[in-house]
N, C-alpha and C positions, 0 to 999 in steps of 0.2 A: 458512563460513557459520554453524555450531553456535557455533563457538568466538566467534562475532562479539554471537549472540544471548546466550548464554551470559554475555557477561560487561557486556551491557546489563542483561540482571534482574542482575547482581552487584551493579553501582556503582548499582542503584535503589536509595532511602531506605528505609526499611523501613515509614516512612508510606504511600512511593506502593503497595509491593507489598503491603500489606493494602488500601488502597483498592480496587488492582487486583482482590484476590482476592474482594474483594464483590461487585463489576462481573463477577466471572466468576458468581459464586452466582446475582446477578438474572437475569445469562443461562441460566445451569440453572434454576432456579425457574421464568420464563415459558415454555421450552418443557417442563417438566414439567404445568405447571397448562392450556397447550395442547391437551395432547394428548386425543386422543377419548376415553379409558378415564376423565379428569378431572373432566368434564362431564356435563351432562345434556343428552337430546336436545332441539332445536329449542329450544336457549335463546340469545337473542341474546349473543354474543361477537364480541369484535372485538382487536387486538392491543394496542389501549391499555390493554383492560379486563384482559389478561394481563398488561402490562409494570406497571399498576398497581397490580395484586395482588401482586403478586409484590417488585415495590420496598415495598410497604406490607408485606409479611408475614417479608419477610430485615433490615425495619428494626423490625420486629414493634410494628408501628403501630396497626394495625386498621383504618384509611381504608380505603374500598374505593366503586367503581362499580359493584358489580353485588349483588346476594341470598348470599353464603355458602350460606344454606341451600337454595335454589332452584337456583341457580348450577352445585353441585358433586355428584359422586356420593361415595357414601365412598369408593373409592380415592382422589377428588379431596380430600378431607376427609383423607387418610391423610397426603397429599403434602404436604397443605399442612402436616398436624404435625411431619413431617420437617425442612420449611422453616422453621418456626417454634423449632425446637429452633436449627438452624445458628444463627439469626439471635438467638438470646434467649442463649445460652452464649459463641458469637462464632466467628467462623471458625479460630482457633487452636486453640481448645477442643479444636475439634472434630479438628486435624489433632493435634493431640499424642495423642489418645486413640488414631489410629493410627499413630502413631507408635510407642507404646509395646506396642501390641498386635502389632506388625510387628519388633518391637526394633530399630529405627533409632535410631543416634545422633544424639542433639537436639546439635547444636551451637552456636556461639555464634550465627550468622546466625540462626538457628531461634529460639534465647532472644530475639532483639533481635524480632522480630518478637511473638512472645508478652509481651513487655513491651510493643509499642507496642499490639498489642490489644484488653491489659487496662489498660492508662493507670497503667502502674508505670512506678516512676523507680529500679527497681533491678534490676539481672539474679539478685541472690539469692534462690531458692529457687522461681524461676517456673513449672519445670515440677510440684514438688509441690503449686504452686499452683492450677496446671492439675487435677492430681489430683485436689485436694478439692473445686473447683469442678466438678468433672464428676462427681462420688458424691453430694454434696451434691444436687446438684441434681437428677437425675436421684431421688436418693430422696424426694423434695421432692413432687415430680413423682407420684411410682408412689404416696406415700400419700395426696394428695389425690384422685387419680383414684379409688383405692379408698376412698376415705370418700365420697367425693362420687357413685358408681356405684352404690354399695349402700343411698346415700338417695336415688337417682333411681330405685332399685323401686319405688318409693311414690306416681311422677307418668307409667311408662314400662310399658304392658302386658309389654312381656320383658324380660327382664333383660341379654337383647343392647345392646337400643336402651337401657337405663340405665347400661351400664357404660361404653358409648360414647361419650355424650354429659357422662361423669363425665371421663372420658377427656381428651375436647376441653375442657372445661371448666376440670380442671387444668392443661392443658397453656398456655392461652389465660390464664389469669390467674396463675401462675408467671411465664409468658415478659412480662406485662404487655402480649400482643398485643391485645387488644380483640378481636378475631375473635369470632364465636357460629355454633352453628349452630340458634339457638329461632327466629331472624328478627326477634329483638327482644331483644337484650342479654339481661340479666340480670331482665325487666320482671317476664315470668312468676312471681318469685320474690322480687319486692318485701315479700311479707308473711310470705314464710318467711326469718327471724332466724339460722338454722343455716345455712344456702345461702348467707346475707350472709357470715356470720362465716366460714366457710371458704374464701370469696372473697377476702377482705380479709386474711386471715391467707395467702392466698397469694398477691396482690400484694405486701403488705409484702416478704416473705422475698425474692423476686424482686429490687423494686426496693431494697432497702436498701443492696444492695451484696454481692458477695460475700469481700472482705475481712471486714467486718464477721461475715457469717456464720461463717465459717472462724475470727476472733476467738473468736466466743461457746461455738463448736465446742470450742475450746482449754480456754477456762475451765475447761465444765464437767469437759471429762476433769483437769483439775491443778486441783478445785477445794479440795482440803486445802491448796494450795499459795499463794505469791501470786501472781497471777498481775496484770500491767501491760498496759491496752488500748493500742493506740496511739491516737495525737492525732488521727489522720484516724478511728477508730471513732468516738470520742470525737463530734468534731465532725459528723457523719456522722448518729449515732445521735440526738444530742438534737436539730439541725438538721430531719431528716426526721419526728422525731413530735413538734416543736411545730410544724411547717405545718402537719400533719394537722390539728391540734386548733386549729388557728387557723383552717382551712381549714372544718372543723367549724362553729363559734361563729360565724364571720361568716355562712355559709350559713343557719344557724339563723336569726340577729339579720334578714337580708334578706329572709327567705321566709318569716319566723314571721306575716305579717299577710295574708299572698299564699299559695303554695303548700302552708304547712304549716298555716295559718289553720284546717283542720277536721279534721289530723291528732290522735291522742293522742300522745303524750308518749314512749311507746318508736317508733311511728312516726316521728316527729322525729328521735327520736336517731340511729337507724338509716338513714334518710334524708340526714342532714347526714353521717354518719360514712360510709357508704358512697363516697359522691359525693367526698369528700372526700381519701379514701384513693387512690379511683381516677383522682383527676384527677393524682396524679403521674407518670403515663405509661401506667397500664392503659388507660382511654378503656371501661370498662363502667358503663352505668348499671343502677338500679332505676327512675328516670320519664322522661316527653318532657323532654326539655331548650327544646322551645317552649314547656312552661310558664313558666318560670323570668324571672326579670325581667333586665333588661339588666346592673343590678349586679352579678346574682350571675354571670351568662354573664364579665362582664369578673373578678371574680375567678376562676372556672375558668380563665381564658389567662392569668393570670397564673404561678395556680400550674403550670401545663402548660409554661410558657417559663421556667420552674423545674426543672421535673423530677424525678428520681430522682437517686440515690445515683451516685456514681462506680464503675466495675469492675461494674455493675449490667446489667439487662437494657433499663433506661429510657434515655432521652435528654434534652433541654434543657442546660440551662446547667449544671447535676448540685446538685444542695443543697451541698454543700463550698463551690462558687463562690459564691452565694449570701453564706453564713455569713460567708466571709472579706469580703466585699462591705460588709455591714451592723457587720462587728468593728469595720472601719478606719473605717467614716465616726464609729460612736461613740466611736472610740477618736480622731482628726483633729478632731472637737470639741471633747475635752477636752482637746488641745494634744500627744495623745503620739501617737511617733510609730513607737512599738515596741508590736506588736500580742499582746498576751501574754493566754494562755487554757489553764485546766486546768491552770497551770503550766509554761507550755511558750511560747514565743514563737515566733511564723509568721516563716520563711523569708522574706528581700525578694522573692526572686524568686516564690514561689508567690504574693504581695499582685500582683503588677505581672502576673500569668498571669490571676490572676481577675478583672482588670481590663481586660484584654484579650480573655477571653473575652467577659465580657459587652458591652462596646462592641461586638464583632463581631456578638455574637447579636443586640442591639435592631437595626445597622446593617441585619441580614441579614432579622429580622422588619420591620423598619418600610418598608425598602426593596420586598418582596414583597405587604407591606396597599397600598401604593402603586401597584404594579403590577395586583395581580388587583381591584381599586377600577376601574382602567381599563380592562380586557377583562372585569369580571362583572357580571353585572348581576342584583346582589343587595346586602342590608345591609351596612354597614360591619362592622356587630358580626357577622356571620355568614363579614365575611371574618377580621375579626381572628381570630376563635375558631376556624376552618379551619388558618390559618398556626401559631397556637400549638400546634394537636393536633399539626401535620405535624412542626414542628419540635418538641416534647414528646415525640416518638413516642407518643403518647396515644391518639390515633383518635375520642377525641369530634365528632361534628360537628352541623351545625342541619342535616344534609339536601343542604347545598348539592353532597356531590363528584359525584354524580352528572351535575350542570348543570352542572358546567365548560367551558369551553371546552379544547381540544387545549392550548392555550400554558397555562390553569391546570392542568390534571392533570400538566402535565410540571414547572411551579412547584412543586408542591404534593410531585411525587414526588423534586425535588432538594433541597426539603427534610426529607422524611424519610429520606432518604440520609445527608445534613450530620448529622442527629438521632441516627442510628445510631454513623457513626463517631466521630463528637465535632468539637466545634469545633478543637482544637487541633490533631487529627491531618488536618481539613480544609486549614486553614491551614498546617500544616509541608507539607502534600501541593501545596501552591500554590505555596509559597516555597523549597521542595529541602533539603536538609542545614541541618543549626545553623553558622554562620559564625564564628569566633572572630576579632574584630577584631586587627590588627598595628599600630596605631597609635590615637593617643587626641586629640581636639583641645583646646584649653583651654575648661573649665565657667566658664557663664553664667547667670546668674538670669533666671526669666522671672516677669513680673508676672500671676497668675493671679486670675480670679474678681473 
């Protein structure tokens, strides 16, 4: 019977057994955020509002049906940053650091598994990779909470309740969870400029990517030296802050006669750039998002069905796909048909991957506005902009998750699931092992467009 079970998880893909092992998290997560020590008395709960939190918070989302700050006691506040760690670093992360704390030999099944986690396409060097992503980040983490604890003296009569809430607050905008425990995002904090900045500078780190960080990490120690980024930092880096500052300037250009109409000028700035940073998968704001006009709501789902960085804490479609996306269609207009950047020309198969993600993801968003259009009964744009956060892992919403119906909260929570593990590893998880064809039929031309 062992030997039978045993060698069913063997011959599983290493797709399915991270899926599986997320699927085991959600189910620790709800019965932790369950339990009575997690809650507060006499607040309505029910098991969706656990199964929901909980897939929102291991896909480090920020959606949620119920108050955070109402909701939970601080141990429940504790659990959930436990939870939010698993889910923002990734579930390998998290077993290599005991792995190594245990000195267990990471073997090859182990590596295959930590490469398909972090959406590497090579088994060299992943468990040091593992390493730096788990120091990194973690110190990332400890000194945002401390910068951010000890300027929350200033808003917090004790200094318990500010290093706390400094605490959550790093944790919540590193992991790009959306989560809060003010009861209203970031709103409180709209006109303090330093609370911005420290926010935003720790989404960035978060969603950028952690290769890229572990890059810059390099530099600076060999910076006497030359040091060569890779093509994916490269593409990565400029990709994720020209959205931003795209994301930026249209926001501005939309809501400069509306919403910003009686702002001043660093208001604005701070305004557009905030909203803009976070809409890559954090899902914090500084105002109601019911003010906002419909254009600019439809460009936040955009960028949210965008996403964050690849090997990152965010989801969507990741900016790489993206980039590769808009190379070839400029590069298929002006007739070539070899996609060359930085010096470097993209792999065919990576063009025909990012081509495939994205058809997947509009199929999978457009198919879902479709469906919850038919069981909700609410705006189109308030569904589009739900599907985007869920699948952005973002967590923006207009209000609406709460009014779901059963069959939308379980929509909304498969796709920040999808959101989490990634498209790719969704679909390898559908379709089983990579097949290597044995035979080839004769090629035909098809008439397209």
């Amino acid at each position: 019977m062992w030997d039978t079970v045993k060698n069913f998880f063997y011959n599983l893909s290493p797709t399915r057994i991270i899926v599986g092992y997320y699927l085991l998290t959600v189910t620790f997560a709800t019965i932790l955020l369950s339990l009575p020590i997690a809650r507060q008395q006499d607040v309505p709960w029910s098991f969706i509002d656990s199964l929901f939190t909980a897939v929102s918070a291991v896909s480090v989302t920020g959606l949620t049906t119920v108050s955070i700050a109402d909701t939970f006691t601080p141990t429940g506040i504790i659990f959930l940053i436990i939870i939010l760690q698993i889910g923002g670093i990734g579930i390998m992360a998290l077993g290599t650091f005991f792995w190594l704390l245990f000195r267990k030999k990471i073997g090859l099944k182990e590596r295959q598994l930590i490469m398909t986690d972090q959406n590497q396409i090579k088994f060299a060097g992943v468990v040091n990779l593992m390493k730096h992503i788990l120091i990194i980040f973690f110190l990332i983490e400890v000194i945002g909470a401390f910068i951010l604890g000890l300027y929350y003296l200033r808003y917090f009569s004790s200094w318990q309740d500010a290093l706390f809430h400094g605490l959550f607050s790093s944790v919540s905008a590193t992991t790009n969870a959306g989560f809060d425990i003010t009861g209203s995002s970031v709103k409180p904090y709209a006109g303090d400029y330093f609370v911005q900045f420290i926010h935003m500078l720790l989404i960035i780190l978060g969603a950028i990517g952690f290769p890229v960080l572990i890059e810059v990490k390099n530099y600076l120690q060999k910076r006497r030296t030359v040091y060569h980024f890779s093509l994916t930092a490269k593409i990565t880096t400029v990709t994720y802050f020209l959205l931003a500052i795209f994301g930026a300037m249209v926001f501005f250009i939309f809501e400069f006669s509306k919403f910003l109409s009686e702002k001043n000028w660093h208001e604005s700035l701070f305004y557009s750039l905030f909203q803009s940073v976070s809409t890559r998968s954090a899902g914090l704001v500084t105002l109601d998002l019911q003010e906002l006009s419909t254009a600019t709501l439809l460009l936040f789902a955009i960028l949210m069905f965008i996403g964050a960085s690849p090997s990152s804490v965010g989801g969507g479609i990741r900016t790489t796909t993206f980039a590769l996306n808009i190379l070839f269609f400029f590069q298929f207009a002006k007739g070539n048909r070899i996609i060359k950047v930085f010096k470097r020309e993209i792999h065919e198969e990576d063009l025909l991957k990012s081509f495939v993600v994205t058809a997947f993801a509009v199929l999978l968003v457009v198919t879902s506005v479709i469906l919850l259009s038919f069981t909700e009964d609410v705006s189109l744009i308030a569904i589009i902009f739900e599907v985007c956060s869920a699948f952005g892992t973002c967590g923006m919403s207009l209000g609406i998750t709460d009014d779901l119906t059963i069959f939308g909260k379980i929509l909304i929570m498969i796709l920040m699931f999808i959101g989490r593990v990634g498209i790719v590893s969704f679909m390898f998880m559908l379709g089983g092992k990579e097949k290597k064809e044995n035979f080839h039929y004769p090629k035909e031309r098809v008439t397209i467009g």
